[in-house]
C-alpha positions as a printed NumPy array, in Angstrom:
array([[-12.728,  12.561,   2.814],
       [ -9.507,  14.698,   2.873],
       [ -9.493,  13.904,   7.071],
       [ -9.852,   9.839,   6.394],
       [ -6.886,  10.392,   3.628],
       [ -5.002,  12.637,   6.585],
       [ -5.504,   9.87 ,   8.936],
       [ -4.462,   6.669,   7.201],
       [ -1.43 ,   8.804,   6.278],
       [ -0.337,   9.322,  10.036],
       [ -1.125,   5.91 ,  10.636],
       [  0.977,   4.664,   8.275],
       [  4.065,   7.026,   8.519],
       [  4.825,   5.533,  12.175],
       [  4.773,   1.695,  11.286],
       [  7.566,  -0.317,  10.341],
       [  8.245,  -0.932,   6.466],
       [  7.537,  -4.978,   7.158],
       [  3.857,  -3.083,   8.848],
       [  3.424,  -1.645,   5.682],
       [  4.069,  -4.85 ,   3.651],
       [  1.552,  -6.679,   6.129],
       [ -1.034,  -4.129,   5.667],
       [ -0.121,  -4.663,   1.874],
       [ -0.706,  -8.16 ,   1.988],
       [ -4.475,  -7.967,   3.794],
       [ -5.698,  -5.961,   0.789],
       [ -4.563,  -9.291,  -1.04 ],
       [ -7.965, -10.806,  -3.024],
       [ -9.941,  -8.613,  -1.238],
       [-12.386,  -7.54 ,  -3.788],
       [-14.698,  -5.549,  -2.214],
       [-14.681,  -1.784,  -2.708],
       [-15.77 ,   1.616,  -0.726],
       [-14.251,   4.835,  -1.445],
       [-12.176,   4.709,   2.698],
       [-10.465,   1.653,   0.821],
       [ -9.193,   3.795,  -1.949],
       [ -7.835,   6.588,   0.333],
       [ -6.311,   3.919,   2.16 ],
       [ -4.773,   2.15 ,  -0.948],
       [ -3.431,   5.911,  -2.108],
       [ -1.892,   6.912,   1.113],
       [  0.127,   2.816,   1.226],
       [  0.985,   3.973,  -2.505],
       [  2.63 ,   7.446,  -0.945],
       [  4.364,   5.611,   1.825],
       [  5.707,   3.049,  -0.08 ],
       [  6.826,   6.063,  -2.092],
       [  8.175,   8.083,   0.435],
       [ 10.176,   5.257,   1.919],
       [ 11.712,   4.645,  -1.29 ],
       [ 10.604,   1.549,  -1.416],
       [ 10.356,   0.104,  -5.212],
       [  7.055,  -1.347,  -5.134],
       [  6.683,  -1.361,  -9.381],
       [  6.046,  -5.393,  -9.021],
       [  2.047,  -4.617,  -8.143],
       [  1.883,  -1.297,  -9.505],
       [ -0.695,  -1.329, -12.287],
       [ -1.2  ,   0.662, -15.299],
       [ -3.238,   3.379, -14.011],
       [ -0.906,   3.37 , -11.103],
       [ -2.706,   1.515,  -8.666],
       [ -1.657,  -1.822,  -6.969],
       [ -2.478,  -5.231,  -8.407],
       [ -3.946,  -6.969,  -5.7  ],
       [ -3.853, -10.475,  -6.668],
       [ -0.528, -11.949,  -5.248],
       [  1.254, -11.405,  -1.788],
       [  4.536,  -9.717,  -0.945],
       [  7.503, -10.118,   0.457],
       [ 10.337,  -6.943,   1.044],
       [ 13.48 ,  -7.955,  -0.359],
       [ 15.933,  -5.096,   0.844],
       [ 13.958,  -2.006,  -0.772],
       [ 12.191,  -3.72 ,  -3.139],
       [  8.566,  -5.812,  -3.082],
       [  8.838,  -9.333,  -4.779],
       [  7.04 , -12.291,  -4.837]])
């Protein structure tokens, strides 16, 4: 699984920060679950991160994104 984790992080480092907002916002009320979705989650988290983008508005308490709303980027910050 360390490869899938590898490859949604070079995905992600090349698209724009709006890309990463709009790959963000299909996760939206998706409930389903497989372990490729949490790799994928984790390396959005570490882009979002690296970017310096404050994305604290649908970070949960375990550190994971609360997927129940969609986002907008306001400068570098995610709001509603």
């Amino acid at each position: 699984m360390e490869n899938l984790m590898r490859k949604f992080e070079c995905e992600l480092a090349v698209v724009s920060d709006v890309a990463l907002v709009t790959r963000f916002n299909r996760e939206v009320g998706n409930r389903g679950w497989v372990s490729a979705r949490a790799y994928f989650l984790e390396a959005l988290r570490n882009q979002f991160a690296n970017r310096g983008i404050d994305y604290s508005i649908v970070k949960d308490e375990s550190g994971g994104f609360n997927l129940d709303k969609k986002v907008i980027l306001s400068g570098r910050k995610l709001n509603f």
